[in-house]
N, C-alpha and C positions, 0 to 999 in steps of 0.2 A: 272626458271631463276630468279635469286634475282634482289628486284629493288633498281637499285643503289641510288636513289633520297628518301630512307630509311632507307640506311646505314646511318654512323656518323664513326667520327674521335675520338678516346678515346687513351689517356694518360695511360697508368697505370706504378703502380713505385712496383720495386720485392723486396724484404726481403731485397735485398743486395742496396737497395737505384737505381738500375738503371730503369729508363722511358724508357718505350717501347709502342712506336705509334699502334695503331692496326683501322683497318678499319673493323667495326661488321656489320652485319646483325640489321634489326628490335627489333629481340628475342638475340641481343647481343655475336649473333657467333662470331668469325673470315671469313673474307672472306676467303679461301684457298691460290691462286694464289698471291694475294696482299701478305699477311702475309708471304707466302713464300719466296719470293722476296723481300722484306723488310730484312729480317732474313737471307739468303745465301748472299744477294749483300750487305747490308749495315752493319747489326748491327756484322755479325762475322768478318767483317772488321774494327769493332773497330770505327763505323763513329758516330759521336756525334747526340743525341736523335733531337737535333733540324736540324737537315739534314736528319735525317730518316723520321719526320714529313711532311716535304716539298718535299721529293719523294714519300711520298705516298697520301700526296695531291693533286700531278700530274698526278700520275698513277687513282685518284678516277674521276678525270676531264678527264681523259681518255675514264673510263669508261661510265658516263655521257654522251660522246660524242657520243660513240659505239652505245649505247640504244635507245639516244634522235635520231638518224639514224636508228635504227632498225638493226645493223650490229653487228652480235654475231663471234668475233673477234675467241674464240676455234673453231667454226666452220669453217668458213673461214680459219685458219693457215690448220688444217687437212684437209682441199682439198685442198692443197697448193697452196687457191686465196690468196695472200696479197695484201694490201691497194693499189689500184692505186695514181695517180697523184692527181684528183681533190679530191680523199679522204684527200689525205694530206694537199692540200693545205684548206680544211675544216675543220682538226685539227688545221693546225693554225690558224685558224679564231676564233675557239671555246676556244684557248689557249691564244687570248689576252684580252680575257672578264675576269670582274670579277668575281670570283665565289667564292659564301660564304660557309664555314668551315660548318655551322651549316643550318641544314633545318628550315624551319617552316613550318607548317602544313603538313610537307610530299610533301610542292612543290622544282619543280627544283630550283636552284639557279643559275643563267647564263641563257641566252638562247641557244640554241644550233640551229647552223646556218647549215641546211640540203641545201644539194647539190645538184645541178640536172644536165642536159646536156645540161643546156644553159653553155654562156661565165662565166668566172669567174670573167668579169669585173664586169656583172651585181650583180654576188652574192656578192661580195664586197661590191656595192652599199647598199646591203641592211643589212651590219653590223649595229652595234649600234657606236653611237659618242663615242668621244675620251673621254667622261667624264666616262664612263661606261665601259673603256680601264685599262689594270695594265699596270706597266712602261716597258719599252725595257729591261730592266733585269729582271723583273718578270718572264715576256713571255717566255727570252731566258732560265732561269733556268725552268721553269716548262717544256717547249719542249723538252731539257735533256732529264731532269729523263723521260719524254713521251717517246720519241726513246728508251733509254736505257731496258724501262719496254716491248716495241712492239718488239725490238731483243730476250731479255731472254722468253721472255711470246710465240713469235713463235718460236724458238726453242723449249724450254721445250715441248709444245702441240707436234711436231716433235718426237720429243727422246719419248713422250710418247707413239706415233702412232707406230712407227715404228722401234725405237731403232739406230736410226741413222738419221742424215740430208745427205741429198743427197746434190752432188754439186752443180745442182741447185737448189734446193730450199735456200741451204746456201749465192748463190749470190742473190736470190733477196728478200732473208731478209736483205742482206747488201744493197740492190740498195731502198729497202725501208726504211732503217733506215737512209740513206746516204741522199734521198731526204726530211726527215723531217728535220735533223740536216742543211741542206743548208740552207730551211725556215727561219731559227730561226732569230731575226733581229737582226743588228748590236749592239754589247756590247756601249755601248754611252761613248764617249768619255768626261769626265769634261773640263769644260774651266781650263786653267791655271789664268787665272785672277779673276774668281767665285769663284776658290776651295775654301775647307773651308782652314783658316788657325786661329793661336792661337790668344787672343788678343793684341790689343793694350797697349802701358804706359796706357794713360787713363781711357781704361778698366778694366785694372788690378785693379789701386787701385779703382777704382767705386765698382767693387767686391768685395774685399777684406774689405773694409771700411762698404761696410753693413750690410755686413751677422755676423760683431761682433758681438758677446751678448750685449744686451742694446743700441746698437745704434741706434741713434733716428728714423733712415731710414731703419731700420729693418723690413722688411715685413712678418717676422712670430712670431709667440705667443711665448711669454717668453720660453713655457716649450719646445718648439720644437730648439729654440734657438741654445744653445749650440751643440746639436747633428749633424742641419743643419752647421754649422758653422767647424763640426771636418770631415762633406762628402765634403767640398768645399775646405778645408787647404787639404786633401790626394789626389784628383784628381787635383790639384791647382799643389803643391811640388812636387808628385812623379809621375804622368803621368797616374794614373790607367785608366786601361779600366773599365768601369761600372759591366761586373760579379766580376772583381776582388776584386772590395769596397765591394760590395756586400757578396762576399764569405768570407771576410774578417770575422776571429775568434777571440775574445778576447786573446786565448792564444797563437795567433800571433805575438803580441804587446812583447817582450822584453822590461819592463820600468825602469833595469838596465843599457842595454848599449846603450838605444835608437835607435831601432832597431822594423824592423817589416817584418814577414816572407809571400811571397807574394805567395800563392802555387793552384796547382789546384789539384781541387777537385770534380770531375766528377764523376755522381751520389753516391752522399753520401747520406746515409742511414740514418740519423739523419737531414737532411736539411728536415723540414717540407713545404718547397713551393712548389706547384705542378709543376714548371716551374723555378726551379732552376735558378740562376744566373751561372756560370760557368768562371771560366780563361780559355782565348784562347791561351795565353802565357807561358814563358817556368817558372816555380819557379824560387823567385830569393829574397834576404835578401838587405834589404835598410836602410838606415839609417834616421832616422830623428833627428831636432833639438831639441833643451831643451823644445822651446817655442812650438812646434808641439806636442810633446811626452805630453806634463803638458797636453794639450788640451785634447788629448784622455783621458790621465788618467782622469781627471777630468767630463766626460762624462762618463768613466765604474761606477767611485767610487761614483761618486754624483747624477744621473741622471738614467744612465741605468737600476744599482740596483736596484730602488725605482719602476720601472715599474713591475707590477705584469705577469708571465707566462716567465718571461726571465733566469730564473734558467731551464728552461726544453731543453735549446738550447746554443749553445758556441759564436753564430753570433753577431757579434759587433753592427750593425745597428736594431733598432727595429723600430715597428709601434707603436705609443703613443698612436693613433687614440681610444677611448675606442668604443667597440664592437668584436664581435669574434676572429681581428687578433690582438689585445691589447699583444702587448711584443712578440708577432710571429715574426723572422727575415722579415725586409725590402724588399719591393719587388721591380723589376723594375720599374712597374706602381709606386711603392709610390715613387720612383726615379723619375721618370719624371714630376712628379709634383711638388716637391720639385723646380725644374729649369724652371717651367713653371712660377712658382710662382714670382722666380726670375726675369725673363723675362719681365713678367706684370709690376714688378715696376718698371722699368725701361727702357724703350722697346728703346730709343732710342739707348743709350748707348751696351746695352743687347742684345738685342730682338734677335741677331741669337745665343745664349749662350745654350749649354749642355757641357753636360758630354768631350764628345769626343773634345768637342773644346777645353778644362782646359789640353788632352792629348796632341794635337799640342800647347798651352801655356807652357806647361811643357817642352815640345821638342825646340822652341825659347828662353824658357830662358837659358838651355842649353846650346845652340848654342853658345851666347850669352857671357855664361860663356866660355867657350871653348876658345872663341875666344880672350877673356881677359887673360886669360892663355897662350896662345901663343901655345896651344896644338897641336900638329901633326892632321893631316887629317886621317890617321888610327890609331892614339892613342882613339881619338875624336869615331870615328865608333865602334870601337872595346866595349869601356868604355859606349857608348850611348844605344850600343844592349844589354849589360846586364839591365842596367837600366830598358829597356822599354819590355825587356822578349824574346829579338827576338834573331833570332839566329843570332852567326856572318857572314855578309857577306851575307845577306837575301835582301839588297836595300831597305830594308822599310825605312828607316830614312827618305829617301828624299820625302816622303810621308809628313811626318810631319814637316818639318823644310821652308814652302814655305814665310811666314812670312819673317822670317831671311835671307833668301834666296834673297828674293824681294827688300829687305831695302837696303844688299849688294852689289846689282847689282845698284841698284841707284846711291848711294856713290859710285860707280865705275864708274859711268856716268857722274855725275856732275866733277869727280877731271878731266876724258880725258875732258870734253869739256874744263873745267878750263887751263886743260897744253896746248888747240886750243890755245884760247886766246894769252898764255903766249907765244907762240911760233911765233903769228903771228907778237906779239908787238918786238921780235927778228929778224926776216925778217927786 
C-alpha cells in the first residue's frame, strides 16, 4: 500500500502548453485512482489546471486521513462497509486543518484527528486552535471535491467488483456522500459595509501622482519605473483582472487605432511560467487614450527592448530582477509585490490597495460616467459587461459598483431628509 505522506503534487506542462496536476509516488509514478479521477472528472471536462490542482489536493487530504485512521477506503467499498457517521464527522475535522502541499522529511503535514467511541464533543475538544484552521471556504471547497472523489472512488471499486451497483449500495453511497456534503460549513457571508470596493477621489489621485516616473514619492528605482507605472494606468483605466495584465502580448497593443486586444489564453505553449497567469473572462477589444497608448509604447520601445532574454517571449510585462528570470514574462508573485510595495509607502492612504481593488475603481468610475451621461440602466449593463469580459445579464456588475452604489443611496438620503424639513416648514 503506498504511503501517502510520500507522495507530492507535481505540475507538469505537454508539448501543446497544457498543466496537468498529478499526484506520484516516491519513485515518481502516478497514483492510479487519483490520476484517474482527475482525467474523467475534470480535465476531459475542459476544467481549468488550477481547479484540477485543488481537487486533487482534496482527494490527497483524503487520503492522509484514510491512512492516518488505518482505513483502507478499496477495501471497505468492496465489502460494501461505507464511512459511517463519526467517520465523517472526522473527515471534517481533518478538512479544516491546514495541510501543506509539500512534505518535509517524509513527515505528515496536518494532524490527523483519529476517532473513537467516545462522544464527538470530546473529540472536538481535542482539535487544534483556530490559528492552525483554513477559512470556511477553504474547508467548504476541499469537502467538495472530498464527497465528489468518495462517490466516484466507491462506485468505480463497485463496477470494478462486480460490474454493476446494486440499489443498495447505490443509496448508501448517496447517504454517504449526502452526510459529508451537509458537514461542509456555511459559505460566509461578506458584510455589505466591509466589502471590498474601488477607491476614493483622494485615493485615486495619491495613486496616480506617485507611481509617475520621476516623481519625488515614487517608491521604486528609476529603471522599474516606467513599466510599474504602465501595470497601474491598465488595471487603473480598463478594469483588468491580474491573469489578464499578465497574459497581456505586445502584439496585442494596436499603436494605430489605440487599441488593445484582451484575449484568453489557456495553456499556451510558449508561456514559459510554471503557473501561468490566465483570463477568466470572455475576449474582448478596448480602447485606450493617446496618453495611455504613448505610455505603453514607450515601455516596449525604450525599456522592455533593452531587457536581455525578452526576444524569446511576446508577454508585455517582464522581470528586470537580474538573475535566472531576467526578461522572463512577470509573474503573479512579482505582481504582488509590485502593490505590496505600493502599500508600504503609503499605508494609510493605500494600505488595503491590489490589483482587484483598481478592477472595482475602474467599475466606479464608470458608473460615474454612466451616470453623467444620463445613460439608460440597461444600456449601462449591456456596454459595462463587454467592458469588464462578462457575459450579458451575468449580475456581476453589482459586485463591483458598491462604491457608487453607497455614495447614491446617501445623496438619496440626505435630499428626503432635506424635502422632511422643507415639508414640515409647509405644514
Amino acid at each position: 500500500m503506498v504511503d501517502i505522506n510520500k507522495c507530492s503534487q507535481r505540475l507538469i506542462t505537454f508539448s501543446n502548453g497544457e498543466r496537468y496536476p498529478l499526484l506520484v509516488d516516491e519513485m515518481g509514478v502516478p497514483l492510479w485512482y487519483p490520476t484517474l479521477f482527475i482525467t474523467t472528472q475534470f480535465r476531459n471536462a475542459n476544467m481549468a489546471s488550477n481547479t484540477m490542482t485543488a481537487a486533487l489536493s482534496a482527494v490527497r487530504s483524503l487520503m492522509k486521513w484514510s491512512q492516518g485512521n488505518e482505513i483502507d477506503l478499496e477495501t471497505r467499498f468492496k465489502s460494501r462497509h461505507f464511512l459511517n457517521e463519526q467517520e465523517i464527522e472526522s473527515i471534517k475535522s481533518f478538512a479544516q486543518q491546514k495541510h501543506s502541499v509539500k512534505n518535509v522529511d517524509n513527515k505528515p503535514s496536518g494532524s490527523v484527528v483519529r476517532f473513537s467511541s467516545r462522544r464527538m464533543e470530546s473529540a472536538r475538544a481535542g482539535l487544534r486552535r483556530a490559528k492552525d484552521n483554513v477559512t470556511s471556504t477553504t474547508q467548504y471547497i476541499r469537502m467538495t471535491y472530498m464527497a465528489n472523489y468518495l462517490e466516484w472512488f466507491a462506485t468505480r471499486v463497485i463496477l470494478n467488483e462486480a460490474k454493476v451497483v446494486d440499489a443498495e449500495s447505490n443509496k448508501s453511497i448517496y447517504q454517504m456522500v449526502n452526510k459529508l456534503c451537509k458537514l461542509r460549513p456555511a459559505k460566509s457571508k461578506t458584510s455589505r459595509i466591509n466589502a471590498r470596493k474601488g477607491l476614493s477621489d483622494e485615493q485615486r489621485v495619491c495613486l496616480l501622482d506617485m507611481v509617475k516616473p520621476d516623481a519625488a514619492n515614487n517608491p521604486f528605482p528609476r529603471d522599474l519605473q516606467q513599466r510599474n507605472y504602465v501595470i497601474v494606468l491598465l488595471l487603473y483605466y480598463l478594469g483588468l483582472r491580474e491573469g489578464e495584465l499578465l497574459a497581456l502580448e505586445v502584439s496585442d497593443f494596436d499603436f494605430q487605432r489605440n487599441e488593445v486586444i484582451v484575449a484568453r489564453r489557456h495553456d499556451n505553449a510558449d508561456d514559459p511560467r510554471h503557473n501561468p497567469p490566465v483570463a477568466k473572462t470572455l475576449d474582448r477589444r478596448l480602447a485606450l487614450s493617446q496618453e495611455n497608448i504613448k505610455a505603453v509604447r514607450d515601455y516596449v520601445l525604450n525599456i522592455r527592448k533593452e531587457i536581455p532574454n525578452t526576444k524569446r517571449h511576446k508577454y508585455l510585462f517582464v522581470t528586470h530582477k537580474n538573475g535566472p528570470f531576467l526578461g522572463q514574462p512577470l509573474s503573479i508573485k512579482g505582481l504582488v509585490k509590485i502593490f505590496s510595495v505600493i502599500r508600504n509607502a503609503e499605508p494609510e492612504k493605500l494600505g488595503h490597495l491590489t490589483p482587484h481593488v483598481l478592477r472595482h475603481t475602474a467599475n466606479d468610475r464608470y458608473s460615474e460616467l454612466m451616470d453623467e451621461k444620463k445613460v439608460s440602466a440597461a444600456e449601462e449593463e449591456k456596454t459595462r459587461s463587454y467592458k469588464m469580459g462578462w457575459k450579458e445579464g451575468s449580475g456581476t456588475a453589482g459586485t463591483y459598483t458598491r462604491r457608487h452604489i453607497e455614495r447614491k443611496a446617501k445623496e438619496a438620503s440626505l435630499a428626503l431628509q432635506a424635502n422632511f424639513k422643507k415639508d414640515k416648514k409647509d405644514d
